[in-house]
PALO-12057 format. One record per residue: residue in three letters; x negated, y negated, z of N, C-alpha, C in turn. Coordinates in steps of 0.02 Angstrom, whole numbers, always signed. Atoms other than C-alpha are relative to their C-alpha. Layout:
BEGIN
PT rest   n.xx   n.yy   n.zz  ca.xx  ca.yy  ca.zz   c.xx   c.yy   c.zz
PT  ALA      X      Y      Z      X      Y      Z      X      Y      Z
...
END
This chain:
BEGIN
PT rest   n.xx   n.yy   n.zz  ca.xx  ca.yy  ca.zz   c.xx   c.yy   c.zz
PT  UNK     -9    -72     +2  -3326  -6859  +2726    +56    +23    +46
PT  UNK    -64     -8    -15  -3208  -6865  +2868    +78     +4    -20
PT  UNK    -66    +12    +27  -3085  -6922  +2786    +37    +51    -75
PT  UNK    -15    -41    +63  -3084  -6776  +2639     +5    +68    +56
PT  UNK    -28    -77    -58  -3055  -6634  +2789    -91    +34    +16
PT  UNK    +58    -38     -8  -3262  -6612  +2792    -42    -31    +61
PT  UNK     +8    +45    -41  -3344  -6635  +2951    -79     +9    +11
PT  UNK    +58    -44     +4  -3537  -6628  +2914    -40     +1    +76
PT  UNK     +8     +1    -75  -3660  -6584  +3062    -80    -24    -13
PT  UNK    +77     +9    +12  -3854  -6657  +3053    -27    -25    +76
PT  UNK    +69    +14    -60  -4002  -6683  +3184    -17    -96    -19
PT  UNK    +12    +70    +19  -4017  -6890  +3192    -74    +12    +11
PT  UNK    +74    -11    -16  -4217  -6868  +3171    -16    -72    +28
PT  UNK    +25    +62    -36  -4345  -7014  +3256    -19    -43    -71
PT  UNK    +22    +44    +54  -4400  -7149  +3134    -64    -11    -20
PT  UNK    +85    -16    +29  -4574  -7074  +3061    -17    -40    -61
PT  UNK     +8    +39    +58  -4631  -7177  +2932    -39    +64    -63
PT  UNK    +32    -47    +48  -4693  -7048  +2773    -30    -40    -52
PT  UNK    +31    +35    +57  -4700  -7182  +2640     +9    -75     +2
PT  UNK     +0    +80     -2  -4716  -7361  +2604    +16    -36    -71
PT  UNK     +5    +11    +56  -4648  -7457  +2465    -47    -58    -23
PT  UNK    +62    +49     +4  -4787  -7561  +2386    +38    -73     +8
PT  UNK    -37    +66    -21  -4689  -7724  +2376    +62    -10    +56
PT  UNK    -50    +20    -51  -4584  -7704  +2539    -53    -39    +38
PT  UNK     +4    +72    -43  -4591  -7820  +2688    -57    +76    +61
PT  UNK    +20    -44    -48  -4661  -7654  +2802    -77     +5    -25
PT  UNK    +58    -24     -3  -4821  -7631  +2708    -31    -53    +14
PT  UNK    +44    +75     +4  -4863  -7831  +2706     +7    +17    +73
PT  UNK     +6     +1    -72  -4824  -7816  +2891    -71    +37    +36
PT  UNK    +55    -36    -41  -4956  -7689  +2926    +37    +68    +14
PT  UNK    -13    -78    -47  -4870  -7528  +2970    -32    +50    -58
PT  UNK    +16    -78    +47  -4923  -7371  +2895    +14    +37     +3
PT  UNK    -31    -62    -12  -4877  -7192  +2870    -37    +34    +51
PT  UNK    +34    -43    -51  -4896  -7095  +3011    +23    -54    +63
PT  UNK    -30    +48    -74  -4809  -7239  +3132    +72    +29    +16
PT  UNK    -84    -17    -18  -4652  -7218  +3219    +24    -59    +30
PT  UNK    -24    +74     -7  -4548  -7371  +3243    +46    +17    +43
PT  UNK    -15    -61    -55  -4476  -7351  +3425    +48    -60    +31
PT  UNK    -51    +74    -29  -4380  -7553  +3447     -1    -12    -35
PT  UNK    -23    +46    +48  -4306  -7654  +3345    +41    -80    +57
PT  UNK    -14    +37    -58  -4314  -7813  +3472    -15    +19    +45
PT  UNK    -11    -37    -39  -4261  -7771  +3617    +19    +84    +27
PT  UNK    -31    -63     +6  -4162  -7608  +3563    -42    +64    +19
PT  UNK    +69    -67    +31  -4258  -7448  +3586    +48    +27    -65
PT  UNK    -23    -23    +36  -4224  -7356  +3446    -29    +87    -17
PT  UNK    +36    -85     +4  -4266  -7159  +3472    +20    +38    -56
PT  UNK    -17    -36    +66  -4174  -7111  +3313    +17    -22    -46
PT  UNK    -12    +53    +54  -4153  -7165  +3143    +87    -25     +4
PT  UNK    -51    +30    +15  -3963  -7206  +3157    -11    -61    +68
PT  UNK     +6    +66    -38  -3988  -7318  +3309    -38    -41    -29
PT  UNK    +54    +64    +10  -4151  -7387  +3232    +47    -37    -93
PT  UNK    -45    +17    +45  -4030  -7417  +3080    +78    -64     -3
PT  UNK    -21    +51    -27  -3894  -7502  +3155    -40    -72    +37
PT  UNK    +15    +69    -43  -4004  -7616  +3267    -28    -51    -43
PT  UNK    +45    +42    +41  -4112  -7676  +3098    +53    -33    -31
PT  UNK    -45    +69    +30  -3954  -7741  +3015    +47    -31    +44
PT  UNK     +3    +42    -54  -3880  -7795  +3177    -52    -91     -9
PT  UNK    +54    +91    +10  -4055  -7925  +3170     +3    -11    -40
PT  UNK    +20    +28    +43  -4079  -7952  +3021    +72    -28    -41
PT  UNK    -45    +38    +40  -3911  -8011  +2978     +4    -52    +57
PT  UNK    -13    +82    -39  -3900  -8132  +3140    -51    -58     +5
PT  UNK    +70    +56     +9  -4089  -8188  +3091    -12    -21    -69
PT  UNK    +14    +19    +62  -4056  -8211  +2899    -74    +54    -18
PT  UNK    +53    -65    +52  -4189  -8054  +2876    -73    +12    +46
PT  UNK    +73     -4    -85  -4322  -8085  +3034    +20    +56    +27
PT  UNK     -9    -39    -54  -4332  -7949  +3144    -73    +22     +7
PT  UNK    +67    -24    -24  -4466  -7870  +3252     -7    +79    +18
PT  UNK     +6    -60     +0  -4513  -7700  +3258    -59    +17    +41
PT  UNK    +55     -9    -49  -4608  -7614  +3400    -30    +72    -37
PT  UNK    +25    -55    +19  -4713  -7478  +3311    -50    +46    +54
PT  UNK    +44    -54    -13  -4818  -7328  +3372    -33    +43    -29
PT  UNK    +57     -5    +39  -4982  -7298  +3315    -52    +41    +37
PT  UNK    +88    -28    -39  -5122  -7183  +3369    +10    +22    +75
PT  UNK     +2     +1    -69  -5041  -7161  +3534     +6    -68    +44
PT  UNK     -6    +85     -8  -5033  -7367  +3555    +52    -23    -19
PT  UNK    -58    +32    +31  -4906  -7476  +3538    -23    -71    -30
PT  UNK     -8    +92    +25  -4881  -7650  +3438    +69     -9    -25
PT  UNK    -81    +20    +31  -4752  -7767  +3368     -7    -34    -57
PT  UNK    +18    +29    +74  -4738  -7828  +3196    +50    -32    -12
PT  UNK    -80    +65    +30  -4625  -7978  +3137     -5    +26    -87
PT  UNK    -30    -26    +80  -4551  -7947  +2954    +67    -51     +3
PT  UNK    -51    +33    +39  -4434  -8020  +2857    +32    +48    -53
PT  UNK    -31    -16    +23  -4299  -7908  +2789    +33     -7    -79
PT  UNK    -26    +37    +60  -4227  -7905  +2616    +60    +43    -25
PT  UNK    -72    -32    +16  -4042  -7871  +2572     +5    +25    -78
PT  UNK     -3    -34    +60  -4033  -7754  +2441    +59    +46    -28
PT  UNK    -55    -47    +18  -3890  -7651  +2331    -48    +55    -21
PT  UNK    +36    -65    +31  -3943  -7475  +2312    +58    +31    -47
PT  UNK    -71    -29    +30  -3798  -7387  +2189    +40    -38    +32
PT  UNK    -72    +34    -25  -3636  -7435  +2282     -7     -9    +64
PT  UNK    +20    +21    -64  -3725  -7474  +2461    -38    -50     +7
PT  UNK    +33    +68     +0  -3784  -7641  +2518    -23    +11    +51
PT  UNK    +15     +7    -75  -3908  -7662  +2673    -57    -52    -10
PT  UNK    +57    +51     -9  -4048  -7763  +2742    -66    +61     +9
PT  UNK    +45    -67    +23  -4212  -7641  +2681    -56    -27    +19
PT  UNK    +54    +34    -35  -4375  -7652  +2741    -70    +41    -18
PT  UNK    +30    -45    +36  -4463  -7537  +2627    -61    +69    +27
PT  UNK    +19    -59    -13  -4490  -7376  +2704    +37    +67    +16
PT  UNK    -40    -37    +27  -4461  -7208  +2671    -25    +55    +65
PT  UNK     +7    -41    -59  -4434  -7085  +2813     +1    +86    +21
PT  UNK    +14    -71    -18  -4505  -6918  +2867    +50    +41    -13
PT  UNK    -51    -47     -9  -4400  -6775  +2822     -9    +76    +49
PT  UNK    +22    -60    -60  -4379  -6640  +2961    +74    +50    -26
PT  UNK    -46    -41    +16  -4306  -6487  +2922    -27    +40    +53
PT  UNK    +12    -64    -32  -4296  -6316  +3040    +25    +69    -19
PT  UNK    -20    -73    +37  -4293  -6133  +2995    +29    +52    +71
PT  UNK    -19    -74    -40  -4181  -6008  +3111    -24    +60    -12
PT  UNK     -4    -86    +38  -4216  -5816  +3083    +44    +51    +64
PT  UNK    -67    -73    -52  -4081  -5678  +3156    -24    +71    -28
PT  UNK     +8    -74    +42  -4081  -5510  +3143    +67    +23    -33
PT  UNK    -45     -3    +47  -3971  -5421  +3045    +64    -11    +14
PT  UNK    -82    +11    -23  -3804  -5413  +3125     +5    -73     +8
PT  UNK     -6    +80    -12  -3820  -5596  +3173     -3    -28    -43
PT  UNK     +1    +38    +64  -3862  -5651  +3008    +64    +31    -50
PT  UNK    -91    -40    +51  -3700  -5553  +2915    +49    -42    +47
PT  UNK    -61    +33    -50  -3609  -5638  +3062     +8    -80    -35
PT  UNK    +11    +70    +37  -3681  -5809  +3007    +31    -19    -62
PT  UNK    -28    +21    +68  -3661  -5784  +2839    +67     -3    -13
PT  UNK    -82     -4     -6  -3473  -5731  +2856    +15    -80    +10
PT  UNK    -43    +67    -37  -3444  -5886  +2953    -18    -59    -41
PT  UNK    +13    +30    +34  -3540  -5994  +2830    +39    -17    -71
PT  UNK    -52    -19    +47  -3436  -5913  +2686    +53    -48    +16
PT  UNK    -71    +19     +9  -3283  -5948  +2747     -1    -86    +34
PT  UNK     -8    +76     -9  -3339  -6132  +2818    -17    -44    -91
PT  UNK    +31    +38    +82  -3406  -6190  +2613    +61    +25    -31
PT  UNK    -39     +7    +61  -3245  -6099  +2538    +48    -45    +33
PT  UNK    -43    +51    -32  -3135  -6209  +2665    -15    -56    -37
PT  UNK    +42    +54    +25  -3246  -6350  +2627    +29    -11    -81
PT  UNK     +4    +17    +76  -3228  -6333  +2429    +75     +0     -6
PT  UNK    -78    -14     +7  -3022  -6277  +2434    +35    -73    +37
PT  UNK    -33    +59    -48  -3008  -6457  +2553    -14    -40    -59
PT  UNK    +43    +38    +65  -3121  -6543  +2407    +38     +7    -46
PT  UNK    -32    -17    +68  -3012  -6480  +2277    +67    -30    +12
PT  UNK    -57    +16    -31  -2851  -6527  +2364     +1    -60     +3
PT  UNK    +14    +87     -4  -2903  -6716  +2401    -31    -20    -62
PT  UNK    +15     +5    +75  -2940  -6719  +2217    +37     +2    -86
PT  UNK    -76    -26    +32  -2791  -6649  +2147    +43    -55    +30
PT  UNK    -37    +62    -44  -2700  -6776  +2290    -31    -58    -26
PT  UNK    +43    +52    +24  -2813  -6909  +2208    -39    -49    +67
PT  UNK     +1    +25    -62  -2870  -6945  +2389    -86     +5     +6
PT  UNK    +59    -13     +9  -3055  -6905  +2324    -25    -15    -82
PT  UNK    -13    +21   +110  -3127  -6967  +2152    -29    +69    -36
PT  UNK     +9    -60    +51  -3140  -6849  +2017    -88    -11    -52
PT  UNK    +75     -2     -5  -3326  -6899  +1996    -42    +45    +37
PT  UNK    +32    -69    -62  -3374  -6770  +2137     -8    +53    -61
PT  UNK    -49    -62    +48  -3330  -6636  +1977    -84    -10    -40
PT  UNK    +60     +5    +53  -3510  -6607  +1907     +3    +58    -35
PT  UNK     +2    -38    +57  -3559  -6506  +1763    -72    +36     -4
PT  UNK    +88    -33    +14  -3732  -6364  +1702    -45    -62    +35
PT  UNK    +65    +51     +2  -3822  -6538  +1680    -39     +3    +85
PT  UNK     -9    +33    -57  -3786  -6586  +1860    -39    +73    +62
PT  UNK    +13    -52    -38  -3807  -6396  +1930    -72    +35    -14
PT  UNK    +61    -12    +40  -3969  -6381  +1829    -66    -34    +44
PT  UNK    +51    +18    -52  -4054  -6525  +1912    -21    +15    +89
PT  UNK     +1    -23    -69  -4001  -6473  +2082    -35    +90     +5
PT  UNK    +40    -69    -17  -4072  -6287  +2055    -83     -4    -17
PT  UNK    +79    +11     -6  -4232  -6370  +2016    -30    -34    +76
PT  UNK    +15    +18    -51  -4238  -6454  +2168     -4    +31    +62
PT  UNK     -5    -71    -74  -4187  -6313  +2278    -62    +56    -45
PT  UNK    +49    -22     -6  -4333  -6219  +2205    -52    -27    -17
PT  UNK    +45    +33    -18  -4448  -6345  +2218    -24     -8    +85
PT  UNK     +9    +21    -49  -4402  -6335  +2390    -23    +77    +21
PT  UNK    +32    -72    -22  -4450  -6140  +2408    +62    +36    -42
PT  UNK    -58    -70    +31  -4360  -5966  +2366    +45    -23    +41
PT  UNK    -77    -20    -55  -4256  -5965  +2513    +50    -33    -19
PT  UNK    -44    +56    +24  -4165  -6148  +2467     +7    +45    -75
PT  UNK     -1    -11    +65  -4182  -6065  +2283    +70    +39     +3
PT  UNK    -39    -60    -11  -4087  -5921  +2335    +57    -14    +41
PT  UNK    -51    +39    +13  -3951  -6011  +2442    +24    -52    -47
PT  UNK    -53    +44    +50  -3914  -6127  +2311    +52    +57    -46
PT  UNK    -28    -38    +57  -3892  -5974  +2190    +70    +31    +48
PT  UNK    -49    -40     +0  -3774  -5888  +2325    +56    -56    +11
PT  UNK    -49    +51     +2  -3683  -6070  +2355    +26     -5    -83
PT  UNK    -21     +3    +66  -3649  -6057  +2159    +39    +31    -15
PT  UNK    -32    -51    +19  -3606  -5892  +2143    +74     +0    +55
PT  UNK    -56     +3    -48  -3471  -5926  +2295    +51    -49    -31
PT  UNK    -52    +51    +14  -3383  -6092  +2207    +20    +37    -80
PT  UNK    -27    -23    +63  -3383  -5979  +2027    +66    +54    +49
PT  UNK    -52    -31    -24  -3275  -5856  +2143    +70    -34    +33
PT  UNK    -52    +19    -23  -3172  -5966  +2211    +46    -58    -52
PT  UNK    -44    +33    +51  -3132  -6079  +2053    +27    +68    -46
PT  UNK    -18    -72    +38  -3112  -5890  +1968    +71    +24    +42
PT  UNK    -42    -33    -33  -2978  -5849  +2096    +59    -68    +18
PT  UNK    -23    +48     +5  -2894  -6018  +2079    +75    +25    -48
PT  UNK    -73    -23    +34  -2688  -5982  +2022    +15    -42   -105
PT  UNK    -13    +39    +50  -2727  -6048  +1848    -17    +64    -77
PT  UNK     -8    -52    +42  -2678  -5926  +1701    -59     +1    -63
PT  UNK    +41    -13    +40  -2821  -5871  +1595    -54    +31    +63
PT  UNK    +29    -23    -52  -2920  -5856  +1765    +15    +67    +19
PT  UNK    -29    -58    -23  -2927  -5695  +1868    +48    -22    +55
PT  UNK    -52    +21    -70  -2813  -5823  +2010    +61    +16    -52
PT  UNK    -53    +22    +38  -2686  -5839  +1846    +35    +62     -4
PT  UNK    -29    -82     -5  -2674  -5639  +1830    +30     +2    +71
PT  UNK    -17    -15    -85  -2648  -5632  +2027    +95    -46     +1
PT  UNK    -62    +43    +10  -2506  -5776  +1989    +50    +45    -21
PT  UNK    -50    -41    +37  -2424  -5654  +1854    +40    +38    +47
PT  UNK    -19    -59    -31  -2430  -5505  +1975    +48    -12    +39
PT  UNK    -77    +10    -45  -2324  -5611  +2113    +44    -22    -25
PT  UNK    -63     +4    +34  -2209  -5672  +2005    +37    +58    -30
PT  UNK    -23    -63    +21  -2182  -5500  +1928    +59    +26    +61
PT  UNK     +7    -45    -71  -2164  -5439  +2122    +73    -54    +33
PT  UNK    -64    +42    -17  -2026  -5585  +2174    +87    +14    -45
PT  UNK    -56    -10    +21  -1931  -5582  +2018    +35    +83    -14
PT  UNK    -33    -89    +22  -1932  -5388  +1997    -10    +17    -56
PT  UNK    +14     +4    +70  -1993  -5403  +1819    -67    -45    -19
PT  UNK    +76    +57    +46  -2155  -5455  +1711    +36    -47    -36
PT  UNK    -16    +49    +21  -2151  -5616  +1652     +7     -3    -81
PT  UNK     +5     +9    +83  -2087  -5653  +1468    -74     +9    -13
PT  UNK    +47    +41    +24  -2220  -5638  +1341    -28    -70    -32
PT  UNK    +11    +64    +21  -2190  -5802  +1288     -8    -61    +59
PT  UNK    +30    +28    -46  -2195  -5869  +1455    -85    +29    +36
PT  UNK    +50     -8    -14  -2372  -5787  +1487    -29    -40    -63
PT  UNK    +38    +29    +32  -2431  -5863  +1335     -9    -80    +11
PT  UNK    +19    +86     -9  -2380  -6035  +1373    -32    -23    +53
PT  UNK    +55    +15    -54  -2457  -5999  +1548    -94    -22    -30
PT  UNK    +52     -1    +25  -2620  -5959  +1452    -28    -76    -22
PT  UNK    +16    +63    +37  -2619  -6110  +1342     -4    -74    +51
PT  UNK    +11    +68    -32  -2598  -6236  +1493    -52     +5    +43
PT  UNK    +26    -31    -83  -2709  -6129  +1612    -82    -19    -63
PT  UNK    +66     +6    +60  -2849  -6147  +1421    -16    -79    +18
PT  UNK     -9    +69    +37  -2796  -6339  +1409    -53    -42    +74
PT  UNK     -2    +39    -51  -2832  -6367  +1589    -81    +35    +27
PT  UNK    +62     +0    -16  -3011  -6276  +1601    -31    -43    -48
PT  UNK    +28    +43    +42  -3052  -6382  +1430    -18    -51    +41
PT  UNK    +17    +61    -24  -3021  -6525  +1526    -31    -17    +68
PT  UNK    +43     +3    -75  -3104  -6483  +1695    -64    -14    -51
PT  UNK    +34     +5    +18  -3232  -6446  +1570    -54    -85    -30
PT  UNK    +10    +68    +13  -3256  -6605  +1494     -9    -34    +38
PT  UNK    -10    +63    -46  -3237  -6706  +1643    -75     -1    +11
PT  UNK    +74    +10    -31  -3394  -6626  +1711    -58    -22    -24
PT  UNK    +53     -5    +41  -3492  -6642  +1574     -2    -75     -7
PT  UNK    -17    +70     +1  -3437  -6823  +1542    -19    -28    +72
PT  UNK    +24    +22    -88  -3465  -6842  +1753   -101    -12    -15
PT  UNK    +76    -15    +37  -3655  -6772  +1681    -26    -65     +1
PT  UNK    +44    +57    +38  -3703  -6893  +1565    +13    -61    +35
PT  UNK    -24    +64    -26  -3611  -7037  +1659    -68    -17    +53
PT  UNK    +42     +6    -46  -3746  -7009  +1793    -65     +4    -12
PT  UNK    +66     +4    +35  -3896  -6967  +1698    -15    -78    -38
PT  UNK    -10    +54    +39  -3856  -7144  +1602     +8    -58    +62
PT  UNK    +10    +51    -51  -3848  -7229  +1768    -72     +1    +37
END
């Protein structure tokens, strides 16, 4: 993400165990949900990116052994395991089949503070999307990022699965990237009219009508084919 101009910001949470996969190496071991896994060896590991690094650290210099100091009940123990290197999509690691607590937190402001927020939020997501678009156009980002309804469909089920509030930022994160692909310099758009007006305003004159039309027709050709991509991005991913 660095490397596309985005610099995200998250809380490294501790390593709560929530779920267990029935055939991983963690449930044969003995741990259960509701442990927190606090070494890996020697390492402590107070947060999941340390306790992340240190497990494939061991388990690649032990061929898949490693020992894990859990916390239970207020008690401690240690559990030997045996690791298993797995491809998830396009990421390879050493997995140990467990699935980890999600911690989220809710701010509340009052009003002026929250218009302040939101401003500053605004204008950090249209940065964000105008950098995204740019390293995409530069081909410096793949043109798989480019989803489609399908794609924005499942994600508004998920954000109100997760409550109104998520419901209701997703809808105003939607309604913010339709404004800003709407204001995009591409003729048929309302950016393409804005285009006309400064060209009008430079050369001192409206543009041919035959040069607005051929704007039209490349500014048509070239939402077709955003269009398509996404939709084609869609199914590509539903089929994986």
């Amino acid at each position: 993400l660095e490397q596309l101009g985005l610099n995200p910001w998250f809380r490294d949470p501790p390593v709560l165990v929530a779920d267990l996969a029935p055939d991983g190496a963690a449930i044969r071991a003995g741990i259960e949900t509701g442990d927190r896994i606090i070494a890996v060896g020697e390492q402590s590991t107070p947060t999941f990116g340390s306790f992340y690094e240190a497990l494939q650290a061991q388990a690649e210099a032990n061929r898949g052994a490693v020992r894990l100091t859990v916390e239970h009940a207020g008690g401690e123990r240690q559990v030997e395991l045996t690791a298993k290197f797995q491809t998830v999509g396009d990421r390879s690691a050493w997995m140990i089949g467990i699935v980890m607590e999600r911690y989220t937190t809710m701010a509340r402001f009052g009003v002026l503070e929250s218009a302040k927020r939101g401003l500053q939020e605004t204008v950090r997501i249209t940065s964000g999307s105008l950098t995204m678009l740019y390293h995409m156009v530069a081909g410096r980002a793949s043109l798989e990022n480019l989803s489609g309804p399908i794609t924005i469909a499942q994600v508004a089920n998920a954000s109100a699965s997760s409550g109104f509030s998520e419901f209701l930022n997703f809808l105003g994160l939607i309604s913010l990237s339709l404004a800003i692909v709407n204001l995009l310099p591409i003729p048929i758009l309302d950016g393409g009219h804005l285009l006309y007006y400064f060209i009008e305003w430079v050369k001192g004159s409206p543009l041919s009508e035959r040069g607005q039309a051929v704007g039209l027709y490349i500014g048509l050709a070239l939402i077709v084919g955003m269009m398509g991509l996404a939709f084609f991005n869609d199914f590509a991913r539903l089929a994986s």
